[in-house]
N, C-alpha and C positions, 0 to 999 in steps of 0.2 A: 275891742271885740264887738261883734254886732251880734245880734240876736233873732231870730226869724222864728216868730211862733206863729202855727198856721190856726186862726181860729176858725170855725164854722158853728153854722147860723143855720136855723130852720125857721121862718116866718109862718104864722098860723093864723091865718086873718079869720076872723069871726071867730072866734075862740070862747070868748067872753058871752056867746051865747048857747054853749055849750048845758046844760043841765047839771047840778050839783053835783049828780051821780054819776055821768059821764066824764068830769074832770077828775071825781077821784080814781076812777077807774082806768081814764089816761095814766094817770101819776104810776097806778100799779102797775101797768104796763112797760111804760118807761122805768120803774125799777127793777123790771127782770129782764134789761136787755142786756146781752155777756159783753159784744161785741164795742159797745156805745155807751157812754155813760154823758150825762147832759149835766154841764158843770154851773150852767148859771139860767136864769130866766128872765124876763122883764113882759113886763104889761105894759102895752102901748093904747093906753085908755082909748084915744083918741080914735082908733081906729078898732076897738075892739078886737086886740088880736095879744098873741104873745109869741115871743120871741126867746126862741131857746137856740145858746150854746151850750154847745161838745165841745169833749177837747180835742185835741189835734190827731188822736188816732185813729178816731171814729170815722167811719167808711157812711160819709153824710148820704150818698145815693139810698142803701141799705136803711139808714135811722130814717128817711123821708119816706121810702115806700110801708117800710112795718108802722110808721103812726098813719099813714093813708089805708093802709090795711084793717087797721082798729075803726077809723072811720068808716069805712065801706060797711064794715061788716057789724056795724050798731045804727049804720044808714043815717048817717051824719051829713048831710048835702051841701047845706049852706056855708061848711069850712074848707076853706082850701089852704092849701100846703104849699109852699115855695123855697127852693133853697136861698142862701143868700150869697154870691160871692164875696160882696165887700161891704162893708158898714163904715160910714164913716161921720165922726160925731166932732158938731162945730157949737161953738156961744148959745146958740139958738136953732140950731136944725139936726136932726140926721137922716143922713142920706143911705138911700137900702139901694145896691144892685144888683138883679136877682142874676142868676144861674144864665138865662136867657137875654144879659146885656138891658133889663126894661127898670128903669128905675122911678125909686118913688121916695118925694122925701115928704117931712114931718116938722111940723115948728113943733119947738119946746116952747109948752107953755111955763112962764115962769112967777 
């Protein structure tokens, strides 16, 4: 029996330069969305960004535009938003490719 779970990725580059107060105020954002629940996180030091999955039912167009929304409207400039289609994690890299086929990968530092 095979398994196909679809996961989805919103990448947040400059994230980490965010103000203390505007992260907690993402978070509370993000926990009153009906539609979307964001199942896991990761901080990608290197790039100052973080990287949030959904699970599989979340209508990622809709989670990307309402946190770009919260951005605009606290005039947050420096962060951009990107969906991810594929993420794919080796020994020592992972590889992001965004929505629009442009990819970027990352050494793991270990």
């Amino acid at each position: 029996m095979e398994f196909i779970i679809e996961i989805k990725f919103i990448y947040i580059k400059n994230y980490l330069f965010l103000t203390r107060r505007d992260k907690l105020e993402f978070f509370k954002l993000t926990g009153k969305f009906e539609n979307f629940r964001i199942s896991n996180q990761k901080v990608v030091l290197s790039e100052k960004s973080l990287l949030l999955e959904f699970n599989e039912n979340t209508d990622i167009d809709l989670a990307k535009e309402k946190i770009d929304e919260f951005l605009e409207k606290r005039q947050i400039l420096n962060v951009e938003t990107r969906i991810l289609e594929e993420l794919i994690l080796t020994n020592d890299q992972i590889k992001m490719i965004f929505k629009n086929h442009e990819q970027k990968n990352l050494t793991l530092k270990m």
